[in-house]
LUMNUPA-301458 format. One record per residue (C-alpha): residue number from 1; residue in one letter; x, y, z. Coordinates in nm, 3 decimals. Example, Ala and Ser with C-alpha at 12.3 -4.5 7.8 and 13.67 -1.06 7.14 Angstrom:
BEGIN
(pt 1,"A",(1.230,-0.450,0.780));
(pt 2,"S",(1.367,-0.106,0.714));
This chain:
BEGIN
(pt 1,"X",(-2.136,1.952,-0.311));
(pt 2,"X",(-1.997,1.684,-0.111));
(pt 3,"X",(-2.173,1.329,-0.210));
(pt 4,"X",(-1.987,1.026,-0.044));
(pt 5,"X",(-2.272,0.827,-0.187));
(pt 6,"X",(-2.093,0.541,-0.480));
(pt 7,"X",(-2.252,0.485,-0.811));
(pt 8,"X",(-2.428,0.185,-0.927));
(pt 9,"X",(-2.089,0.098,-1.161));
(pt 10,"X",(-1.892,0.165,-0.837));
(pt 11,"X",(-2.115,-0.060,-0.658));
(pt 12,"X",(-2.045,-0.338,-0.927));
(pt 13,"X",(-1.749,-0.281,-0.950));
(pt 14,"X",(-1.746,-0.390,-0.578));
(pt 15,"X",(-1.950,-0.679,-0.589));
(pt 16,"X",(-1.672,-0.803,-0.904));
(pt 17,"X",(-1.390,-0.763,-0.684));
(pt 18,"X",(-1.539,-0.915,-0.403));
(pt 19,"X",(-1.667,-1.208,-0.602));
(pt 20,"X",(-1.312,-1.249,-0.732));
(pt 21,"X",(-1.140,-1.208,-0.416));
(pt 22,"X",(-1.370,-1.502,-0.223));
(pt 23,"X",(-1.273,-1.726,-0.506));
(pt 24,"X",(-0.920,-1.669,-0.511));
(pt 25,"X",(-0.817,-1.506,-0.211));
(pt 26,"X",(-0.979,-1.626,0.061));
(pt 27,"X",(-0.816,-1.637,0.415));
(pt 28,"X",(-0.640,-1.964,0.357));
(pt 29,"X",(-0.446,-1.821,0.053));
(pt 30,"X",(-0.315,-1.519,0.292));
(pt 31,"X",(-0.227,-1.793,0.542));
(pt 32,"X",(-0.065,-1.982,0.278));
(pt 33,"X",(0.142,-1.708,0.109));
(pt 34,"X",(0.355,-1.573,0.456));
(pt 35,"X",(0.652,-1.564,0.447));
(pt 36,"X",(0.624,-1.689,0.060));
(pt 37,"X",(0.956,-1.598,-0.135));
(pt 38,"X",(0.721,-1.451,-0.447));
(pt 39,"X",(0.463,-1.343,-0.194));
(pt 40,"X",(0.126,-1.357,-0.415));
(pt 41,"X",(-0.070,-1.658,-0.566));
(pt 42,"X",(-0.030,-1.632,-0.982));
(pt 43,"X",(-0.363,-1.732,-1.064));
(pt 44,"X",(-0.493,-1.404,-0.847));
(pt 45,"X",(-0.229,-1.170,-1.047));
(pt 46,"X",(-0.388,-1.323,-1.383));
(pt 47,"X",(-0.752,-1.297,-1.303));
(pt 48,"X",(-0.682,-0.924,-1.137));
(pt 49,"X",(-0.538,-0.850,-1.493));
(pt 50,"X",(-0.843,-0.992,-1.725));
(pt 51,"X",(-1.062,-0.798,-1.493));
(pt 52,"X",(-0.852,-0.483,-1.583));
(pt 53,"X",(-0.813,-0.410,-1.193));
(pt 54,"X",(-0.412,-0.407,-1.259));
(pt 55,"X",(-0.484,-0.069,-1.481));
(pt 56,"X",(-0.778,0.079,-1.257));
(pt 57,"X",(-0.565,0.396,-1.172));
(pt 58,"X",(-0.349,0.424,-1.497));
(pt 59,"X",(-0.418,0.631,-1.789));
(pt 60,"X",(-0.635,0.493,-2.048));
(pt 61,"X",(-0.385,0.532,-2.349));
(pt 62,"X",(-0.116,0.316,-2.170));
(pt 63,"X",(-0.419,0.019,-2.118));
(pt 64,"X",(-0.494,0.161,-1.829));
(pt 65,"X",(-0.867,0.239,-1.720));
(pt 66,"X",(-0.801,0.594,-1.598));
(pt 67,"X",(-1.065,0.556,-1.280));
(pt 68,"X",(-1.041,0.792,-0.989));
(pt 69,"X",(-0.979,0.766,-0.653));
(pt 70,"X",(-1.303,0.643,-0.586));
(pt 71,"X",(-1.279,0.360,-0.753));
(pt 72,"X",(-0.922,0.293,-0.614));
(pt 73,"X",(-1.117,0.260,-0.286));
(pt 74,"X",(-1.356,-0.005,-0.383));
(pt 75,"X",(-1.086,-0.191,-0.486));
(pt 76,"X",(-0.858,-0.140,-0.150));
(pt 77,"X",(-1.144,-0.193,0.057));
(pt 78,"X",(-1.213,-0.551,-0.079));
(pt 79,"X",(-0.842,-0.593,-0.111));
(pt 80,"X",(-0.802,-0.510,0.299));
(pt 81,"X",(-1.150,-0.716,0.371));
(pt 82,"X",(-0.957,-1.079,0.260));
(pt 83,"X",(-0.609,-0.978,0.305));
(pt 84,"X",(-0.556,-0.992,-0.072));
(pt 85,"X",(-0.165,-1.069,-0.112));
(pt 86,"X",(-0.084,-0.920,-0.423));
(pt 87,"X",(0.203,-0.662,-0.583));
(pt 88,"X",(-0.090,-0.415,-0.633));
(pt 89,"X",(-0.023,-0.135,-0.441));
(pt 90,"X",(0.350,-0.128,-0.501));
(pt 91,"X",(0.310,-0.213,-0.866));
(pt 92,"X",(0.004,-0.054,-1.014));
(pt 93,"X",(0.001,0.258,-0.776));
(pt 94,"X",(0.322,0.359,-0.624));
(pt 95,"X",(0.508,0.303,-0.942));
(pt 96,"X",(0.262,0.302,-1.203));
(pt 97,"X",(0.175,0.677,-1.089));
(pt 98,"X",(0.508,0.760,-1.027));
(pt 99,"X",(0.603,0.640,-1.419));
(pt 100,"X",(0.291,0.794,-1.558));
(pt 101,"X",(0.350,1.134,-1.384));
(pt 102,"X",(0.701,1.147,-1.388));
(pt 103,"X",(0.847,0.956,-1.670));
(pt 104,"X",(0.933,1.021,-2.021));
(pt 105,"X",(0.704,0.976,-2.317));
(pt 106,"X",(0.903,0.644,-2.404));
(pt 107,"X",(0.888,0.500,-2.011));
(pt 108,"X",(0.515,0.569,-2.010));
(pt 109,"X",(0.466,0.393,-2.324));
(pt 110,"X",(0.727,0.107,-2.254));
(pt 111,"X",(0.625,0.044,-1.871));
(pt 112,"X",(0.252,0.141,-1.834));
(pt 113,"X",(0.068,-0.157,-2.009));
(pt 114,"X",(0.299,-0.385,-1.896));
(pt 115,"X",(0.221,-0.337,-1.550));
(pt 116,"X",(-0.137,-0.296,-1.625));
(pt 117,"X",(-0.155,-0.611,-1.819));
(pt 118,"X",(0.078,-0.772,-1.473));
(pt 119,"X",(0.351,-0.921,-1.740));
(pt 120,"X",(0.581,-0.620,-1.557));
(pt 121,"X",(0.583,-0.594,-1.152));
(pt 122,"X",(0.784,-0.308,-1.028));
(pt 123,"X",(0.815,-0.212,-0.666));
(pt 124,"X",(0.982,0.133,-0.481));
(pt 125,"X",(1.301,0.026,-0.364));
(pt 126,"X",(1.270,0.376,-0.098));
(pt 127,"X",(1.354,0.290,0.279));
(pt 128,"X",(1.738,0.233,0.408));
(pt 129,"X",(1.876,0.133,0.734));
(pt 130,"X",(1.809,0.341,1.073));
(pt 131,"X",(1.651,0.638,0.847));
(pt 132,"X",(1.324,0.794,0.772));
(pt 133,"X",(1.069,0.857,0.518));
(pt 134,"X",(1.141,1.210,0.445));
(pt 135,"X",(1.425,1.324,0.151));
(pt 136,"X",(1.721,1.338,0.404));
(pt 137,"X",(1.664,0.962,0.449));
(pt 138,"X",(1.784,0.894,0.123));
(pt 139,"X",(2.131,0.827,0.129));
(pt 140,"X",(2.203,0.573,-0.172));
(pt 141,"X",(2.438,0.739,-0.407));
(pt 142,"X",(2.373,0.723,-0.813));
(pt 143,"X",(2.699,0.864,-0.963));
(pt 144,"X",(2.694,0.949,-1.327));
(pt 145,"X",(2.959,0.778,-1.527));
(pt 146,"X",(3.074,0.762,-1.908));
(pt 147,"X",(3.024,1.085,-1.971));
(pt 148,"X",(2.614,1.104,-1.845));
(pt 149,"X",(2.531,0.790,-2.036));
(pt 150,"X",(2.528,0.536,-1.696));
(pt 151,"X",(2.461,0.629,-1.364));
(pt 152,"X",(2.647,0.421,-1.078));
(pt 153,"X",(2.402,0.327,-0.779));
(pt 154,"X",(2.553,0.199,-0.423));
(pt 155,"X",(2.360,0.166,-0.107));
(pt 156,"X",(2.115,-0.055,0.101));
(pt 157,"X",(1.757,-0.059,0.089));
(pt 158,"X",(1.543,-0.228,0.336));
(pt 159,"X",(1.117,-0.345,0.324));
(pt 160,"X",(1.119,-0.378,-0.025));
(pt 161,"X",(0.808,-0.575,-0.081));
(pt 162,"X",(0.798,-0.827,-0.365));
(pt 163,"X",(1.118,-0.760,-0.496));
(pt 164,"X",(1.216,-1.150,-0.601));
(pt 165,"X",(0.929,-1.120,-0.827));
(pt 166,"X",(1.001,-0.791,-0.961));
(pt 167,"X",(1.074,-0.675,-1.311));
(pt 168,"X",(1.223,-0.390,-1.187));
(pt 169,"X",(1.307,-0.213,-0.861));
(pt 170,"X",(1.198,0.177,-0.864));
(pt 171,"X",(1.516,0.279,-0.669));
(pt 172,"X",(1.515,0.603,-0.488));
(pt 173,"X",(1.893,0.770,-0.541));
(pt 174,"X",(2.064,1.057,-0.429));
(pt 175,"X",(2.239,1.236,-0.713));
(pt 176,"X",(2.285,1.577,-0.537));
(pt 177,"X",(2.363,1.728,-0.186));
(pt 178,"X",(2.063,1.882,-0.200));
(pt 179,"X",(1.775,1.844,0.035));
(pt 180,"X",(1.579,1.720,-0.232));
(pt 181,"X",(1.804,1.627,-0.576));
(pt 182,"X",(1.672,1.275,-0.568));
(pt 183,"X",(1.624,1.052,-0.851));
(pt 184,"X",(1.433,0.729,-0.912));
(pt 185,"X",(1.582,0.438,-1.137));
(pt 186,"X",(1.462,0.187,-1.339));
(pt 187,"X",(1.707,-0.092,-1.181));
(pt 188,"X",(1.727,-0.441,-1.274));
(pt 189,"X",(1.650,-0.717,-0.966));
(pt 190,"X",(1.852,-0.946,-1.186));
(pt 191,"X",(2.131,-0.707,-1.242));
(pt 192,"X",(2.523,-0.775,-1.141));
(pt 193,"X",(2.591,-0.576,-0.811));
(pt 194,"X",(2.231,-0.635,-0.668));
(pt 195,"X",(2.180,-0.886,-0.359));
(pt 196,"X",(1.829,-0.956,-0.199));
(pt 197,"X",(1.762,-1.103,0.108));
(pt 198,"X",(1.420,-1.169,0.256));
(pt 199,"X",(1.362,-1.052,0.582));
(pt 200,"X",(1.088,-1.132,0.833));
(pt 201,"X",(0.841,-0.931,0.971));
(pt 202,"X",(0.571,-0.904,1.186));
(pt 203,"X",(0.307,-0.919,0.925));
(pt 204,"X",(0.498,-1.180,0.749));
(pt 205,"X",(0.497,-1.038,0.427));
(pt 206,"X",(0.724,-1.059,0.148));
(pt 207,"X",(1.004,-0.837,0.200));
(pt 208,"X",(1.333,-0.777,0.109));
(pt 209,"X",(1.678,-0.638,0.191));
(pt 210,"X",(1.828,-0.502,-0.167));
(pt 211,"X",(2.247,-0.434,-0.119));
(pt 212,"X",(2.344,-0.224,-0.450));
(pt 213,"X",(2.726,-0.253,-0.497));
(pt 214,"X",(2.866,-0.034,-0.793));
(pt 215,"X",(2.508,-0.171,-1.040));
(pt 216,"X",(2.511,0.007,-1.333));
(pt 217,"X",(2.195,0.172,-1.457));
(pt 218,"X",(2.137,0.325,-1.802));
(pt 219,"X",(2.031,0.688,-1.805));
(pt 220,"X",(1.757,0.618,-2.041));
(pt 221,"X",(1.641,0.435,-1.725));
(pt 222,"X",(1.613,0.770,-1.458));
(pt 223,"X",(1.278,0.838,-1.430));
(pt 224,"X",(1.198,1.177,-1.577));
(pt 225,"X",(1.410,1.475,-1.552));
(pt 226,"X",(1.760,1.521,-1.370));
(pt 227,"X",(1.661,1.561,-1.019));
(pt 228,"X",(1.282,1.521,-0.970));
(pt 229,"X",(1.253,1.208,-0.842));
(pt 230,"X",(1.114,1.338,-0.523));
(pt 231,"X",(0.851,1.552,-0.641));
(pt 232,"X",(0.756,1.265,-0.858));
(pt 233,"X",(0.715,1.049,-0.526));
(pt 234,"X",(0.524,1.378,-0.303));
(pt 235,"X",(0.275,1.395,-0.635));
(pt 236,"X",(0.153,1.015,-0.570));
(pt 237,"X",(0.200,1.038,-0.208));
(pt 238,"X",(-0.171,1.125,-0.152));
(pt 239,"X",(-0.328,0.876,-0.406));
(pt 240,"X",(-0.094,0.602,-0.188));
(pt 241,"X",(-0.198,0.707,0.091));
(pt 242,"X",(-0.581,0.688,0.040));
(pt 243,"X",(-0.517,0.361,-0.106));
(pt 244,"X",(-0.361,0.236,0.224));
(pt 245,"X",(-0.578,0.415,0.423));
(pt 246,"X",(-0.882,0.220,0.218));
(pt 247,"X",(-0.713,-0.081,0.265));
(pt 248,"X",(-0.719,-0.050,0.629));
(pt 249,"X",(-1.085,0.014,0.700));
(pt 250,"X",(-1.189,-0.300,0.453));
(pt 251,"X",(-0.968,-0.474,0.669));
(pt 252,"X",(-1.107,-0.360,1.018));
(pt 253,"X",(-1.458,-0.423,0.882));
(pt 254,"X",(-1.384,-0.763,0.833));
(pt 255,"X",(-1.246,-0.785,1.171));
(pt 256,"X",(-1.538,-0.637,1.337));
(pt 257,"X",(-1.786,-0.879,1.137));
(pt 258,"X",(-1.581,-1.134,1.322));
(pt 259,"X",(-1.572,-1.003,1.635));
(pt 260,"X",(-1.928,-0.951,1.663));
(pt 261,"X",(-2.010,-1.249,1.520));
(pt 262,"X",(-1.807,-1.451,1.818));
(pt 263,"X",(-1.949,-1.185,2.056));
(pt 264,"X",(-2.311,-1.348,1.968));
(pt 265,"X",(-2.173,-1.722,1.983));
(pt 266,"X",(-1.954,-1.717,2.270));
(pt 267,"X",(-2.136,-1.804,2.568));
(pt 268,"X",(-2.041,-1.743,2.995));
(pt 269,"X",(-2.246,-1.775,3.255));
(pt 270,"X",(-2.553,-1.861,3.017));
(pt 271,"X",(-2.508,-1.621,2.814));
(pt 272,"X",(-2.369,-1.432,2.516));
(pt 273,"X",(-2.050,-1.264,2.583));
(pt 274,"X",(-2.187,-0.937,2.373));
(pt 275,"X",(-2.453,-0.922,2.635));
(pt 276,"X",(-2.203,-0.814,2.880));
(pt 277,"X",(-2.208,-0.401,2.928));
(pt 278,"X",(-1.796,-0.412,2.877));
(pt 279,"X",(-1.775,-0.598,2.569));
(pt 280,"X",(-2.070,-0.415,2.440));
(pt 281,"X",(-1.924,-0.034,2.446));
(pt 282,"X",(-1.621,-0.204,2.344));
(pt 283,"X",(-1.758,-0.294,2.039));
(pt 284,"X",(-1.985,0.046,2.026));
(pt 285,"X",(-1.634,0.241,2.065));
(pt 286,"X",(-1.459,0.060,1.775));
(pt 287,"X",(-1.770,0.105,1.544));
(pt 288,"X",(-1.789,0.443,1.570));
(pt 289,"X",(-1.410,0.470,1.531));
(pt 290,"X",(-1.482,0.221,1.177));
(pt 291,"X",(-1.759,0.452,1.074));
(pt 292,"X",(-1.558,0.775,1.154));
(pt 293,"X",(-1.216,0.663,0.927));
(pt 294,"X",(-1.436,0.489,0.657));
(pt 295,"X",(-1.615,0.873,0.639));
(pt 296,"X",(-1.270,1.020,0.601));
(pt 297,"X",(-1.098,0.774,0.339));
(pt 298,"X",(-1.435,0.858,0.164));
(pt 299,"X",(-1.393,1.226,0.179));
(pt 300,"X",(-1.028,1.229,0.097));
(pt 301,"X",(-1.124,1.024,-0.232));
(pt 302,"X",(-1.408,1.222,-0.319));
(pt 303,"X",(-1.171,1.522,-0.287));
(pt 304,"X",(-0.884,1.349,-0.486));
(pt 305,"X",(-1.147,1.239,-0.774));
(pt 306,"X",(-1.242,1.583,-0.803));
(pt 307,"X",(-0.973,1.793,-0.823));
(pt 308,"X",(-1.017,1.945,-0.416));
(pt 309,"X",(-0.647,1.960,-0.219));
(pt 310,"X",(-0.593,1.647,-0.041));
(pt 311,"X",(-0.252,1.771,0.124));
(pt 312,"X",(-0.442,1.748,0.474));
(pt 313,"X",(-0.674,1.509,0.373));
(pt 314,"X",(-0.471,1.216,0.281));
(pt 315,"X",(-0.243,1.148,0.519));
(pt 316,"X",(-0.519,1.240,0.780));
(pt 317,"X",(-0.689,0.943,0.636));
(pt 318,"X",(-0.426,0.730,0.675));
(pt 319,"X",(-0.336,0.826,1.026));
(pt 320,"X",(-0.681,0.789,1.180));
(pt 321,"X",(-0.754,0.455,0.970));
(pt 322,"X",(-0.437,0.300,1.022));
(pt 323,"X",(-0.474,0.383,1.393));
(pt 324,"X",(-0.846,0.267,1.459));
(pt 325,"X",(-0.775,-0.063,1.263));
(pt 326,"X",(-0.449,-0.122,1.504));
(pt 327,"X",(-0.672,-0.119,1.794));
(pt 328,"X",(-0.993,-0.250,1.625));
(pt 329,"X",(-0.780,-0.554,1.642));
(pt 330,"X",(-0.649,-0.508,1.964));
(pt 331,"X",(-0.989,-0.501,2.093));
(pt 332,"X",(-1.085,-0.782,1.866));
(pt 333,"X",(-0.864,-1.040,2.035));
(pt 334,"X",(-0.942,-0.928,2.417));
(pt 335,"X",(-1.296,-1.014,2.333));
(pt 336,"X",(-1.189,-1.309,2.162));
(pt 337,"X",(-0.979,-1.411,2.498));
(pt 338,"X",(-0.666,-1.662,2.444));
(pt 339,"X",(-0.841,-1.717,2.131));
(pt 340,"X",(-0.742,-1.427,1.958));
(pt 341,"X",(-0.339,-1.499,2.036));
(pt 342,"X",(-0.398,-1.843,1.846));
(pt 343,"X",(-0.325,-1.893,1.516));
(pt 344,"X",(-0.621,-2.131,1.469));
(pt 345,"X",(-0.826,-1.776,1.482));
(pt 346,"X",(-0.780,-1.525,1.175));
(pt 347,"X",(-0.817,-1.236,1.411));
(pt 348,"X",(-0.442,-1.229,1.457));
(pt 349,"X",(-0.398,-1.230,1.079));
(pt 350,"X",(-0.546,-0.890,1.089));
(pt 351,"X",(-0.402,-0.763,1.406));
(pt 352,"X",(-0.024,-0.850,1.311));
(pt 353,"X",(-0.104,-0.672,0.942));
(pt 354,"X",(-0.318,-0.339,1.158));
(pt 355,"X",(0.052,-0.291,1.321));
(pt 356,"X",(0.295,-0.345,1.005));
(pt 357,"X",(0.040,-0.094,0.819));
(pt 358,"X",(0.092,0.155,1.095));
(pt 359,"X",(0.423,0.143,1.101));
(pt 360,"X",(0.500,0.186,0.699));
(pt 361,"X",(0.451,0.363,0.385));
(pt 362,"X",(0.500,0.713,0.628));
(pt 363,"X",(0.443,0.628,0.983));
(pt 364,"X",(0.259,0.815,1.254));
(pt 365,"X",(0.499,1.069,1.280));
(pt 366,"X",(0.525,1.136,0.919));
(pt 367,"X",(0.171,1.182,0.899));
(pt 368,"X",(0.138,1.448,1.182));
(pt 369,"X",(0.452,1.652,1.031));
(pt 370,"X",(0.235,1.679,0.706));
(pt 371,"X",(-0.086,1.731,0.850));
(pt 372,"X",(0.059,2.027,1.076));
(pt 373,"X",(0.253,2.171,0.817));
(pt 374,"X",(-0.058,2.201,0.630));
(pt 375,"X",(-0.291,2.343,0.890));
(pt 376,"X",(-0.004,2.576,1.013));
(pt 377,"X",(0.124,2.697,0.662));
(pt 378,"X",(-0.269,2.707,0.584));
């Protein structure tokens, strides 16, 4: 039976993070870390770790706390609500899943409590000039050398968040002509052959350009078997996705909060602005847009944690969110007037971050070519 209803040690779990988060990662600390060449405050990454939130998702005999999906959205929502900047996501959920379900016994035991202790950051060096998100994107070449014992990786990678403070970069690889004979390697930031660049973005995040020229890469670190990179990366597609997905309503609550709350303080004509039929069913329209996605994250997380097929689910979840908190913020800065294009007022914190989210990890598109192929081939 369906039950969207959290337990009391979700529910505490919630009230830890968000006690954590409004000590350490308040607005001012997202303010202060754009643009930032490491991107995340240290003191955050340490107390994140002693709270064992760095191993929430990962499998209890690599440190991890094996939680479930459910608890993964706890987390993201209070992560989204303050704008948390932290390696999380890219660290201790796209590549932390990706090593626990794809790597070997002795990259699971090497990589997995490092990265859920933080002394290891690794982050999915995936995206590449002018192409998509699907397996044809991937055009960097690995080329095996001395007789299979080194592979040789060349190509450009772009939006590679975090990856001046990475251990390593999870590079995805083409080692076949195949649609699909990808592979994903361990590679060294540090390593000769490998330039970053930080690029700008609208969010002002921390992200990188990574050029690989010729950088050798040990066999012994290809993630799992010869060619299965990218079913590695489809099997933690939907656990990424619900994370995002989370991350976006906690973030468009906030916003609302805010919203409302100037609604009620901002005063024409002699009286509230919220008291004006417009601004009210603008505000009734992007609740029941909140209450609709948070309902749907929920769902696909219940279904996740319990074993249901989240194929449609997930990246339904993070299309609708990821859309309703893009204009949840639009609509938060018309009713906030020139006020909202300041950046005196947080709302534009939130709307600049509502686009970026929309835009990446699979965009729109993306998300309607799964969706369909899943209701048609359903």
């Amino acid at each position: 039976m369906l039950d969207l209803t959290f337990s009391e040690e979700q529910e505490m779990l919630r009230d830890t993070v968000r006690s954590l988060l409004a000590e350490h990662a308040p607005l001012t600390v997202a303010r202060e870390m754009e643009d930032d060449p490491v991107g995340y405050p240290d003191e955050l990454w340490k107390r994140m770790a002693e709270l064992d939130l760095l191993g929430l998702l990962l499998p209890e005999e690599h440190g991890g706390s094996g939680m479930t999906a459910l608890e993964g959205v706890v987390l993201y929502e209070e992560l989204g609500r303050s704008l948390a900047p932290t390696p999380h996501f890219v660290s201790c959920v796209a590549s932390g899943l990706a090593i626990a379900r794809g790597g070997d016994a002795e990259q699971r035991s090497r990589w997995l409590p490092r990265i859920a202790t933080g002394e290891a950051v690794l982050t999915p060096a995936w995206l590449e000039p002018d192409r998509g998100f699907g397996p044809e994107g991937v055009q960097t070449r690995a080329t095996s050398d001395d007789g299979g014992e080194t592979y040789v990786v060349t190509g450009v990678k772009r939006h590679v968040l975090f990856a001046a403070a990475a251990t390593r970069l999870l590079v995805f690889a083409r080692t076949g002509d195949g649609p699909e004979e990808i592979d994903l390697f361990l590679v060294d930031p540090q390593a000769p052959g490998v330039r970053l660049t930080q690029q700008r973005s609208v969010a002002s995040d921390t992200q990188y350009r990574v050029d690989l020229e010729g950088v050798r890469v040990p066999a012994a670190d290809r993630l799992g078997a010869p060619g299965s990179g990218w079913a590695t990366w489809t099997a933690v597609r939907d656990d990424a996705l619900i994370m995002l997905a989370a991350w976006a309503v906690g973030a468009a609550e906030h916003t609302q909060a805010m919203t409302v709350q100037y609604a009620k303080d901002r005063e024409q004509f002699g009286k509230p602005i919220g008291a004006f039929q417009a601004i009210a069913h603008y505000l009734a329209d992007r609740q029941t847009e909140l209450d609709g996605a948070r309902t749907l994250v929920h769902e696909a997380a219940w279904a996740r944690a319990t074993g249901r097929p989240t194929g449609r689910l997930a990246p339904m979840a993070k299309l609708f969110a990821c859309r309703m908190f893009r204009d949840l913020t639009a609509t938060a800065q018309q009713v906030h007037g020139g006020n909202g294009f300041t950046l005196e007022y947080d709302v534009q914190l939130f709307f600049r971050r509502a686009k970026a989210l929309q835009l990446s990890w699979w965009g729109e598109r993306d998300l309607e070519e799964l969706i369909a192929a899943d209701v048609l081939d359903g």
